[in-house]
C-alpha angles and dihedrals in degrees: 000000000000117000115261110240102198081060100055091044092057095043093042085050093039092058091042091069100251126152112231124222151140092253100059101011101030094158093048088047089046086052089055093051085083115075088207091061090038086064101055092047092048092040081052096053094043079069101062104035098274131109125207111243141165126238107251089257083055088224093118150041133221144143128261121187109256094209121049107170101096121098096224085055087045094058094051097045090055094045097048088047093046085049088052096045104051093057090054099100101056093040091053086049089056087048091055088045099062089042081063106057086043101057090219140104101227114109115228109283131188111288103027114137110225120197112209087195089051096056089040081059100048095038086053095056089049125064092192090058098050083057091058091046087045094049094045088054084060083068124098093227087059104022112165139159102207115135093202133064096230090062096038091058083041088060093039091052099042089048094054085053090057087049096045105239098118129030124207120246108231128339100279131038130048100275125128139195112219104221137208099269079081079073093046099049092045083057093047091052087046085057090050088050097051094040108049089157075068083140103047130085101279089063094109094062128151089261090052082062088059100071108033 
């Protein structure tokens, strides 16, 4: 029997730390759409420490370990979360950009359609909002020196693609998809929320696990 390459896709993807969803990976969601093929994934993961979940808002798929007691999981789980952290703030202050530009109170969900020319156009009418975008660029995450705001949302869009929170709509032109890691980092701020001894020694817990 040949192998199937849909499910070596979704399990490669699915270790590597990637957030599935329709939006990025619309084939390998597609693929999970099936609960026979679920299993096997699933059945596939159970073998190497990892169990199979869905982001809160149920739009995604990723991997989580099942077993966190060891210290070696314990250490990966800390340092992808520390990774993650540590990027919050400027990630929160994007968020409250685009809200914005919007004029509304709704976070960015799976599935919105973000135009990088429509908040140029906004930010460039508002002084105050040139000073967020301006101010966001000063992160490391989105470090630019661009002294224009054309080529620091450039940079700030650019830098979510890499990360995987937004995916470009065809090959040409400045529109976005918003994708389904939006769902996994809101869970993730939800954890941080609920958990404010994050530091302490109760920070590998089993909903930790959850999430990573």
């Amino acid at each position: 029997m040949s192998a199937n390459p849909l499910f070596e896709q979704t399990v490669t993807a699915l270790l590597a730390g990637e957030i599935i969803c329709e939006y990025r990976y619309d084939s390998l969601y597609n693929y999970m759409t099936m609960p026979g093929n679920q299993q096997q994934v699933a059945a596939f993961l159970s073998q190497m420490n990892r169990v199979l979940r869905r982001t809160g808002s149920n739009d995604a798929w990723l991997c989580a370990f099942e077993d966190t007691t060891s210290k070696a999981v314990k250490d990966s789980i800390r340092n992808r979360f520390d990774e993650v952290a540590n990027n919050l703030e400027p990630l929160v202050h994007f968020l409250r950009l685009i809200m914005a530009t919007e004029g509304n109170e709704r976070p960015v969900s799976p599935g919105d359609s973000i135009s990088e020319g429509h908040i140029l156009e906004r930010i460039s009418s508002a002084p105050s909002l040139e000073s967020k975008l301006r101010s966001l660029t000063e992160s490391q995450y989105f470090k630019s020196r661009k002294p224009d705001s054309a080529g620091q949302l450039r940079v700030v869009m650019g830098n979510l693609e890499k990360a995987g929170y937004l995916k470009r709509k065809g090959t040409t032109g400045s529109l976005y998809l918003a994708t389904g890691k939006w769902s996994w980092l809101y869970d993730l701020m939800t954890f941080i929320q609920t958990h404010e001894g994050i530091a302490d020694s109760g920070f590998e817990d089993d909903q930790q696990g959850r999430i990573f």
